[in-house]
C-alpha positions as CSV (number, residue, x, y, z in Angstrom):
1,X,166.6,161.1,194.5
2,X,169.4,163.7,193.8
3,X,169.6,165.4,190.7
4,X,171.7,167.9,189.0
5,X,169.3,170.9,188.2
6,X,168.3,174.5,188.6
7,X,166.9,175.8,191.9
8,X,166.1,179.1,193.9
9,X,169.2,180.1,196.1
10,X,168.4,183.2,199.0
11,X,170.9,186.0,199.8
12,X,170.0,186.1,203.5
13,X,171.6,189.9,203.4
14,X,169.7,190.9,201.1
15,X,166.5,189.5,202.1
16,X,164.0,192.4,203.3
17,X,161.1,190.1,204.4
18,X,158.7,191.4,202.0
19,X,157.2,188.4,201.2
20,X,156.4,188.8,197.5
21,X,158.5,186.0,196.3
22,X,156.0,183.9,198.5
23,X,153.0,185.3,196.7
24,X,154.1,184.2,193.5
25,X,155.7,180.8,194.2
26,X,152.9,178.6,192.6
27,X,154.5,175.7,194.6
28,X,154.3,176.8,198.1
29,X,158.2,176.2,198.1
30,X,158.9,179.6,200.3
31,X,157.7,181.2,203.5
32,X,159.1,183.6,206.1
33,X,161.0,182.5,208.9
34,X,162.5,185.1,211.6
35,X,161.7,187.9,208.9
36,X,163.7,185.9,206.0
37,X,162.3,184.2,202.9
38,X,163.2,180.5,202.9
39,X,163.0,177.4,200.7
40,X,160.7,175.3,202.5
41,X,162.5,172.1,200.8
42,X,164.0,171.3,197.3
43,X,161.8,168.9,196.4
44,X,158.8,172.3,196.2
45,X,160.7,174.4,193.8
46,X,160.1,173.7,190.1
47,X,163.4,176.1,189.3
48,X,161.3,178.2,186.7
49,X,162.4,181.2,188.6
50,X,158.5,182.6,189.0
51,X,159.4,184.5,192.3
52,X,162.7,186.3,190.4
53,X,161.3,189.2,189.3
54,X,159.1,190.2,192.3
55,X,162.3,190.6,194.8
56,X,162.9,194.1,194.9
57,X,166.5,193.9,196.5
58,X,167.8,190.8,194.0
59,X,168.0,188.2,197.2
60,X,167.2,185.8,194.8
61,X,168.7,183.6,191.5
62,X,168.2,180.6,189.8
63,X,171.1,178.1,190.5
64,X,172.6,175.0,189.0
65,X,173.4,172.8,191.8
66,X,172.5,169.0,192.8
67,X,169.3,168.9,194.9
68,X,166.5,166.6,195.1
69,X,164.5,166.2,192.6
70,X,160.8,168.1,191.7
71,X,158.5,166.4,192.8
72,X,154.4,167.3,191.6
73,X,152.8,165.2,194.5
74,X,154.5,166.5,196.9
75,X,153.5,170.0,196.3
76,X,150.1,168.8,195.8
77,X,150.1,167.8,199.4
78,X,151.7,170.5,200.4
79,X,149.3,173.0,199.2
80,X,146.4,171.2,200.9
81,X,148.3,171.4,203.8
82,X,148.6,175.1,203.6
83,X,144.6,175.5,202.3
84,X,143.6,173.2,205.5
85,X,146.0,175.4,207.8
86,X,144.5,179.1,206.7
87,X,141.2,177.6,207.9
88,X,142.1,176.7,210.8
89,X,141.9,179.1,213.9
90,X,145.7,179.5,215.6
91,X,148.1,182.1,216.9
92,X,150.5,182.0,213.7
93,X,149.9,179.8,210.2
94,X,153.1,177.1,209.3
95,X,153.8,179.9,207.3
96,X,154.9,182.3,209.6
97,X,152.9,185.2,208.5
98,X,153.1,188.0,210.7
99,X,149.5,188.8,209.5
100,X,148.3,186.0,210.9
101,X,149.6,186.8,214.7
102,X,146.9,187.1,217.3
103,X,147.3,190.5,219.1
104,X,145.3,192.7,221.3
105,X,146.1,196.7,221.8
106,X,145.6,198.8,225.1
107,X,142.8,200.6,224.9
108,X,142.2,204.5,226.5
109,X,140.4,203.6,230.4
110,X,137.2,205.2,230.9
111,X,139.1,207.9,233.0
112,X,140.9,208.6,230.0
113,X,138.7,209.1,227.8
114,X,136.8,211.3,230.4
115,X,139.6,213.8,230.1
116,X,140.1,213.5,226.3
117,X,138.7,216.9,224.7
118,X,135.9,216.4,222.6
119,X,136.1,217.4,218.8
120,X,133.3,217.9,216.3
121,X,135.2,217.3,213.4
122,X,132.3,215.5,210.5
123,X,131.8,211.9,210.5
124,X,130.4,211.7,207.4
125,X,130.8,209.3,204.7
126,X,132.8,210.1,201.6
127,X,132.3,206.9,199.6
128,X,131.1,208.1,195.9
129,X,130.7,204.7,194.1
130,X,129.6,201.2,195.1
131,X,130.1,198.5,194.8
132,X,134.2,198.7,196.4
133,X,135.0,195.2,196.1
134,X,138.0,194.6,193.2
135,X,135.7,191.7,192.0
136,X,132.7,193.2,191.9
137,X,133.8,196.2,189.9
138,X,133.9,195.5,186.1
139,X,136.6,197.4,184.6
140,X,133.6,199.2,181.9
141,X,131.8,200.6,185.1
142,X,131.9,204.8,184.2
143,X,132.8,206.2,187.7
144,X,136.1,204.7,186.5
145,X,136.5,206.9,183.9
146,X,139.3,209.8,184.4
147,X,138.8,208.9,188.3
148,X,142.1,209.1,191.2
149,X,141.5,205.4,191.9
150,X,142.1,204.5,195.3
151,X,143.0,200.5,195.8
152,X,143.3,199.7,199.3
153,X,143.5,196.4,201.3
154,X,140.2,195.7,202.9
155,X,141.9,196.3,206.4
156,X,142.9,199.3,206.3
157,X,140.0,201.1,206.9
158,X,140.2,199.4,210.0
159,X,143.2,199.8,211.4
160,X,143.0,203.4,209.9
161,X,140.8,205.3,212.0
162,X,140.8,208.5,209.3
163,X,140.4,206.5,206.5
164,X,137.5,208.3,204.8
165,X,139.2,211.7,205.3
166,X,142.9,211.7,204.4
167,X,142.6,208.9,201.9
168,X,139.2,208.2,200.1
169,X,137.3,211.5,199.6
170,X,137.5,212.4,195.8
171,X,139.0,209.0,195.3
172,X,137.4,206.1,193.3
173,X,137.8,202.9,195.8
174,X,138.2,199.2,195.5
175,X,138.9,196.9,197.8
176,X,140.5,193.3,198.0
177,X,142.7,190.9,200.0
178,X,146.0,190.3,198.4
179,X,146.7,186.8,200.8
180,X,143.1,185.3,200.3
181,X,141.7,186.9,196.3
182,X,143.1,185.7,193.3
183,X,146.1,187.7,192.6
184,X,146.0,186.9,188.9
185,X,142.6,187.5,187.9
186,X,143.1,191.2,190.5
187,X,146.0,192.0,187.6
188,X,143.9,190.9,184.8
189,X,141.0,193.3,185.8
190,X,143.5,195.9,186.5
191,X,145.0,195.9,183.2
192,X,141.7,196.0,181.9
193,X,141.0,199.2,183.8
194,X,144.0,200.5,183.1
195,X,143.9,200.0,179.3
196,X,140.3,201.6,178.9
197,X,139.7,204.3,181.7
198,X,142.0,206.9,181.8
199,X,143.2,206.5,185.6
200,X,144.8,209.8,187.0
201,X,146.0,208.5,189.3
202,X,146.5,205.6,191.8
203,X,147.1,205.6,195.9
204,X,147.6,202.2,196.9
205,X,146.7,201.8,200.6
206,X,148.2,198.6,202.4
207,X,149.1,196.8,205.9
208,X,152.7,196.3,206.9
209,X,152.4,192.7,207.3
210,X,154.4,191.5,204.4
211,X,151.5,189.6,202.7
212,X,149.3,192.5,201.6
213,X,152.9,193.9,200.2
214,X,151.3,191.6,197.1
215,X,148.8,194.8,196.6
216,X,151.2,197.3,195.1
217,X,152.7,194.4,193.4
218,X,149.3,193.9,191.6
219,X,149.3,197.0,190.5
220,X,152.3,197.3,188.7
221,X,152.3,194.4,187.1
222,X,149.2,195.4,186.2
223,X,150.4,198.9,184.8
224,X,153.5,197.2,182.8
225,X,150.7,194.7,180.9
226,X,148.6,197.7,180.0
227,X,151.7,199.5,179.3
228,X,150.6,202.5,181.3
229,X,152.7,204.6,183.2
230,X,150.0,206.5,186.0
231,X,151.2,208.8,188.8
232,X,151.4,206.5,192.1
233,X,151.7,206.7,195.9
234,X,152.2,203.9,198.0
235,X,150.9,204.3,201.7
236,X,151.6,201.4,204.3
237,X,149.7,201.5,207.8
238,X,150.6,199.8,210.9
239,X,148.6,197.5,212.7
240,X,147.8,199.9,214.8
241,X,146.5,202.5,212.8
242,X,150.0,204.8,212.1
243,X,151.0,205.6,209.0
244,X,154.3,204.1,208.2
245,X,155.5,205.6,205.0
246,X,154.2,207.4,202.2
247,X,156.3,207.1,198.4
248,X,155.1,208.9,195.5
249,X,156.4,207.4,192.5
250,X,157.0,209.2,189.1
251,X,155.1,208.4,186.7
């Protein structure tokens, strides 16, 4: 049934494809497709407007137009769909992820790697504190206290073959999945942390893929509920292991 009422219009210009308006539609009303955040159909979006703030480039704004109407069983299905879809093994979700695109790199050939030069640079570990999990650590655990906290997305130190030595020595880490954790309890402990410890400072480490872009996003909204301002670098990686940009913020 058509109704007048209020619903989520997308500036296609404006649109980066960061996906963070995805993370926090409740309703499963958006995804990407061809790099562009879409309304998957008007009957998904409540109006409320919960994905407004998170666009960084204002690509989106509540409108009054006439739509079909809410409807609450129909997103119920629709998220089941989506839950039954991550678990299943495919080349790309319905969502369009680009995270969840199967690839496979070139690798050096033995001959190659015959005629690399060796280097002895040190292997060694340069983990301080355990557990490294973001929902394992409780926000009252001391090695938080005054520490440089490091919060990275549990693949980069796999994509990242230098992980341990240009991002985690001296650094306090925890870990976490902004697609698959719970975003909301991830800000709740972070405001906690934030509130009680003293951070220094805070190097967010992250993939490219527009869903872990939710990991800096937990952050600052964690920041703004603790009403913290802490020095803060963003670093994104590359699926295959390049750094793509590194923004220190002001604090």
């Amino acid at each position: 049934m058509k109704v007048s009422r209020k619903i989520i219009e997308i500036d296609e210009e404006l649109c980066n494809g960061c996906g963070d308006c995805i993370i926090t539609c409740a309703e499963g009303a958006l995804e990407l497709v061809d790099g562009k955040a879409r309304l998957v159909g008007e009957k998904y979006c409540d109006g409320l407007g919960a994905c407004l703030g998170e666009c960084p480039t204002g690509a989106l704004q509540v409108i009054d137009r006439v739509v079909d109407d809410f409807d609450e069983i129909a997103v119920e299905h629709r998220l089941e769909e989506l839950k039954n879809a991550e678990g299943k093994s495919q080349d790309t979700l319905p969502c369009g992820c680009p995270s969840t695109q199967i690839r496979t790199f070139a690798q050096p050939s033995a001959c190659q790697k015959a005629n690399t030069p060796v280097t002895h640079s040190s292997v060694d570990s340069t983990l301080s504190t355990w557990p490294v999990q973001i929902r394992l650590v409780p926000p009252t655990a001391p090695f938080l206290k005054n520490a440089d906290l490091l919060v990275a997305a549990d693949c980069t130190p796999v994509a990242y073959p230098a992980f341990h030595r240009d991002f985690l020595e001296g650094k306090v880490v925890m870990v976490g999945c902004p697609k698959f954790d719970d975003v909301q309890s991830y800000i709740e402990k972070f405001t906690e942390i934030f509130k009680s410890a003293h951070i220094r400072s805070v190097t967010t480490v992250f993939m490219e893929v527009p869903c872990c872009h939710g990991l800096p996003f937990i952050v600052k909204k964690a920041m703004e509920a603790a009403g913290k301002s802490i020095p803060l670098e963003h670093v994104i990686i590359g699926v295959q292991g390049q750094i793509m940009s590194r923004e220190k913020l002001v604090a």
